[in-house]
C-alpha positions, -999 to +999 in steps of 0.1 A: -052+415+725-055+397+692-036+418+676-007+421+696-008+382+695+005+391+656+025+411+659+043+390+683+041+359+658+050+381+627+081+396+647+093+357+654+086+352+623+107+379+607+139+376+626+137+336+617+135+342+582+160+373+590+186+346+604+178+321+573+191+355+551+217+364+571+230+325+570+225+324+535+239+355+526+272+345+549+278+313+531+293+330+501+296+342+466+270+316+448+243+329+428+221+302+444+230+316+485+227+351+472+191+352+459+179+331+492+198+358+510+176+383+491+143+372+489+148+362+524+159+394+534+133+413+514+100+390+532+119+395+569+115+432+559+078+431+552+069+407+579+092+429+600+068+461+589+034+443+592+048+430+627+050+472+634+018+481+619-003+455+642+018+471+676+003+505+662-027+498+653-037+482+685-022+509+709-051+529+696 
């Protein structure tokens, strides 16, 4: 139960920080917006995969 209680808050949390990247990344060319857009993207993506890893992990 525990776990699936993570997974839940690390999937919220990844498509938050998902729609900070996309927001970021929509806003234009400037260096500043493009590596928020990044590093954003890029800890959605991990958050994202630990989010999966906890659904697995307690389906066992």
């Amino acid at each position: 139960m525990q776990r699936h209680g993570l997974g839940i808050l690390f999937a919220t949390l990844a498509t938050a920080i998902a729609a900070v990247a996309v927001y970021a990344l929509a806003g234009g060319d400037n260096a500043r917006r493009l590596v928020v857009g990044f590093a954003a993207a890029a800890v959605a993506v991990w958050l994202a995969s630990l989010s999966a890893s906890a659904f697995r992990r307690g389906r066992r």
